[in-house]
C-alpha positions in Angstrom: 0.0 0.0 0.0 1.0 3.5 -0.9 -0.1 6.7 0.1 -2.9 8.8 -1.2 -0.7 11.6 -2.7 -3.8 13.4 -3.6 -4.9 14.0 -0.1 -2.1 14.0 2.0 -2.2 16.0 5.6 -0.2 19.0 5.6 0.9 18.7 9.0 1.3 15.5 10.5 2.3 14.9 15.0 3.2 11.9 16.0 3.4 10.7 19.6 6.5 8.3 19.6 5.2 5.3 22.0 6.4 2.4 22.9 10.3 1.8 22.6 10.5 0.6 26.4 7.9 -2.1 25.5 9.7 -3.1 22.2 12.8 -3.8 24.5 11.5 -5.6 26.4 9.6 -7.3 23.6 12.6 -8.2 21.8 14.9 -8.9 25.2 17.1 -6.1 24.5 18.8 -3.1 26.9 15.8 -0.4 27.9 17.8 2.5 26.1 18.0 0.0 22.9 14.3 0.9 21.9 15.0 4.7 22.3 18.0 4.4 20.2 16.4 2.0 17.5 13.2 4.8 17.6 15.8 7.8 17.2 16.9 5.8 13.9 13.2 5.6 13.1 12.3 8.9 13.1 15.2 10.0 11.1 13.6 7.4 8.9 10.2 8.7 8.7 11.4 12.5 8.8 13.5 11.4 5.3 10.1 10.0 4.1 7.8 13.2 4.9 10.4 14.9 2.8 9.8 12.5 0.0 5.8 13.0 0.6 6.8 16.7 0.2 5.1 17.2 3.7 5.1 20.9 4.7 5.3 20.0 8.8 6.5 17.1 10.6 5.8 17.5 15.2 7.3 14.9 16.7 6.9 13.7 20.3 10.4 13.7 21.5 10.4 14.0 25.3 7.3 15.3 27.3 7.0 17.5 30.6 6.1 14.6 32.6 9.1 12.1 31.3 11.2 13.9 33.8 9.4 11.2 36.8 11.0 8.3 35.0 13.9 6.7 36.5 17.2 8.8 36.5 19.0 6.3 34.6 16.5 6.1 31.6 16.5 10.2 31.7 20.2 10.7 31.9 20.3 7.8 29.1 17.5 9.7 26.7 19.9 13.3 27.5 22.8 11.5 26.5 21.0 10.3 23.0 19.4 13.4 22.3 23.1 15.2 22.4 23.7 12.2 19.5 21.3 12.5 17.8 22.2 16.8 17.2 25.6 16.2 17.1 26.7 18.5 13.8 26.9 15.6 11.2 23.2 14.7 12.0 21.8 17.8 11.8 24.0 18.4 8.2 22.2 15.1 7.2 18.9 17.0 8.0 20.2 20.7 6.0 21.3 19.0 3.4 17.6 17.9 2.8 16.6 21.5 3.3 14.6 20.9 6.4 14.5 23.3 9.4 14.5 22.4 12.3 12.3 23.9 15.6 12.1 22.7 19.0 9.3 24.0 20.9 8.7 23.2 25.0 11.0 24.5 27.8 14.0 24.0 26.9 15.9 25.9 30.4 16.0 22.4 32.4 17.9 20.7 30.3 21.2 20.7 30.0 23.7 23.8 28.9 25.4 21.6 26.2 22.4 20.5 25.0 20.4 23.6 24.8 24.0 25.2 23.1 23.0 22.1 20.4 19.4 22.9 20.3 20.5 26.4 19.4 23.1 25.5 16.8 20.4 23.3 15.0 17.8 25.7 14.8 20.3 28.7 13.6 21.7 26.1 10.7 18.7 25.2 9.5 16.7 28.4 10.2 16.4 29.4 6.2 16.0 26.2 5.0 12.2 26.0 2.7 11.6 22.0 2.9 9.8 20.1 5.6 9.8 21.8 8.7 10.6 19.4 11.7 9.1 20.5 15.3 10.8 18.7 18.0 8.5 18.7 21.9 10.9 18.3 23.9 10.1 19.1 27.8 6.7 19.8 26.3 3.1 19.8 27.5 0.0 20.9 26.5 -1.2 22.6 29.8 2.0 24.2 30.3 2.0 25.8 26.8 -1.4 27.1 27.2 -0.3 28.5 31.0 2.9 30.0 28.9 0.1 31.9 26.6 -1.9 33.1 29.3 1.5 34.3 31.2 2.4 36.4 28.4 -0.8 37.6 27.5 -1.6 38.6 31.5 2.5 40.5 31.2 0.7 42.3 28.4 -2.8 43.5 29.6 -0.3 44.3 33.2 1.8 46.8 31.3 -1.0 48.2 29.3 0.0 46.3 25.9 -3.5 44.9 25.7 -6.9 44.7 27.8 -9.1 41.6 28.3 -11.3 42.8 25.9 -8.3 42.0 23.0 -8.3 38.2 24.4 -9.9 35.9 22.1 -8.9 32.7 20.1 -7.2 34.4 17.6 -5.0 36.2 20.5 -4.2 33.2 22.0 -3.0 31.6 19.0 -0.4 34.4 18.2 1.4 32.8 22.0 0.6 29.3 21.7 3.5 26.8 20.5 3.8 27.1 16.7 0.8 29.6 16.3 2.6 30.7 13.5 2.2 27.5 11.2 -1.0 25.6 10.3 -2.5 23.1 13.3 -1.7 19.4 12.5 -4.3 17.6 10.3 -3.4 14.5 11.7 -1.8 13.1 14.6 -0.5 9.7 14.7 0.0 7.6 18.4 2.1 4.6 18.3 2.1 1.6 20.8 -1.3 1.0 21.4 -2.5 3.9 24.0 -5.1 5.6 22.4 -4.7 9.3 24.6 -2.7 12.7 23.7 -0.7 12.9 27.1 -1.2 16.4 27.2 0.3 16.9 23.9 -0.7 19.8 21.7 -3.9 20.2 23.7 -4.8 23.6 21.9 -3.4 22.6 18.5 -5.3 19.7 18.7 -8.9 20.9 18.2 -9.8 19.9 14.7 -6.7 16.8 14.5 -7.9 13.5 13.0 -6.7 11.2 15.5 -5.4 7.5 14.4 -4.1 5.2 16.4 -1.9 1.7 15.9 -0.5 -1.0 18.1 2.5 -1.1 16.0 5.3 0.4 18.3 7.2 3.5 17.6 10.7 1.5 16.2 8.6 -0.8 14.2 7.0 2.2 12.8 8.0 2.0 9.2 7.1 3.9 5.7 4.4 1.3 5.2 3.1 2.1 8.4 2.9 5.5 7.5 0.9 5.2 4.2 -1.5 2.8 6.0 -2.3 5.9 8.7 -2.2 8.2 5.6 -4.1 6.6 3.4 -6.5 6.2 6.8 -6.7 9.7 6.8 -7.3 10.1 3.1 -10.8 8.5 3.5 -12.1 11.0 6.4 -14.7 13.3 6.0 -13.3 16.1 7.7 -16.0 18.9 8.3 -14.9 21.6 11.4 -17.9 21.5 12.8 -20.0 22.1 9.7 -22.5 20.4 8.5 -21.4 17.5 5.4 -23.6 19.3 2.8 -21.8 23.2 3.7 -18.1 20.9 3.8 -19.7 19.6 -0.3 -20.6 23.1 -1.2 
């Protein structure tokens, strides 16, 4: 099965689940399903490209992962500075795709935030796929970070309430600059957002697989793709206004 190039999603998020379970699945180290999914998602980013996907969001590490045990965290800190050493991220310029990271990025690391930094500066004029990384992310606390700015606003006599709608909001949310995902995809069975995206989220066709995250391949892709293809997506109008 291929992809419906026709009707592909502009924006696609996945929520990267299930690389501890695939370890343990396959007997293997814990931190050998985050590495074998880190190889996967360079993968799938390459294939967006080929899909000539505008936006690629991408799961990486969420507010809450910072209660796992210290080992597994120190272990996912030590691949993420791996995975943006400099001759990854030329891999990803040469393909012309930007990279963004969007969550908050202050507790991690000072050599990892330097590499955060580098990757977004290299790749900052680059026109191809654009490839949001969460990391240290969470819904709730991106919406808080809106209304923070916003309240800093109305307090110095930027703004008044009256200015705050949805349209406001959007101008502070993560990536209000770029169209919302059309579809998100969850890997690994669990079929919730964990507080992913929450406000981005509103009109996302949702599709769900058991498959886990490093058995995630292309073919996996066109089957949620081709999923998607076959929606009737209507934003809360009615089918016949949607026809029209």
């Amino acid at each position: 099965m291929s992809a419906d190039k026709n009707n592909l999603p502009r924006h696609i998020a996945i929520i990267m689940d299930g690389n501890n379970r695939w370890s343990k699945q396959h007997n293997n180290s814990q931190l050998s399903g985050h590495r074998t999914g880190a190889l996967q998602a360079r993968s799938i980013t390459n294939y967006c490209v080929d899909l000539k996907i505008d936006y690629l969001t991408l799961f990486v590490f969420s507010s809450e992962n910072w209660l796992r045990p210290k080992k597994e965290v120190s272990s996912l800190m030590a691949l993420f500075l791996s995975v943006l050493q400099r001759r990854e991220i030329n891999k990803l310029h040469d393909r012309n795709i930007k990279i963004n990271f969007i969550g908050e990025r202050e507790r991690f690391p000072k050599k990892l935030r330097d590499q955060m930094r580098i990757a977004e500066e290299l790749t900052r004029n680059n026109t191809g796929l654009t490839v949001n990384v969460a990391a240290n992310y969470g819904g709730r606390w991106d919406i808080a970070n809106a209304a923070k700015k916003i309240a800093k606003k109305v307090q110095q006599g930027e703004l008044t309430t009256d200015d705050i709608n949805d349209e406001l909001v959007q101008t502070y949310i993560s990536m209000g600059n770029i169209p919302e995902p059309d579809l998100c995809i969850r890997t690994g069975g669990e079929k919730r957002l964990s507080n992913f995206l929450l406000w981005q989220f509103a009109y996302t066709e949702l599709y769900f697989t058991e498959t886990f995250w490093p058995d995630f391949s292309e073919k996996e892709l066109d089957i949620a793709l081709d999923n998607y293809a076959k929606r009737h997506r209507r934003f809360g109008m009615a089918s016949e206004q949607v026809e029209n």
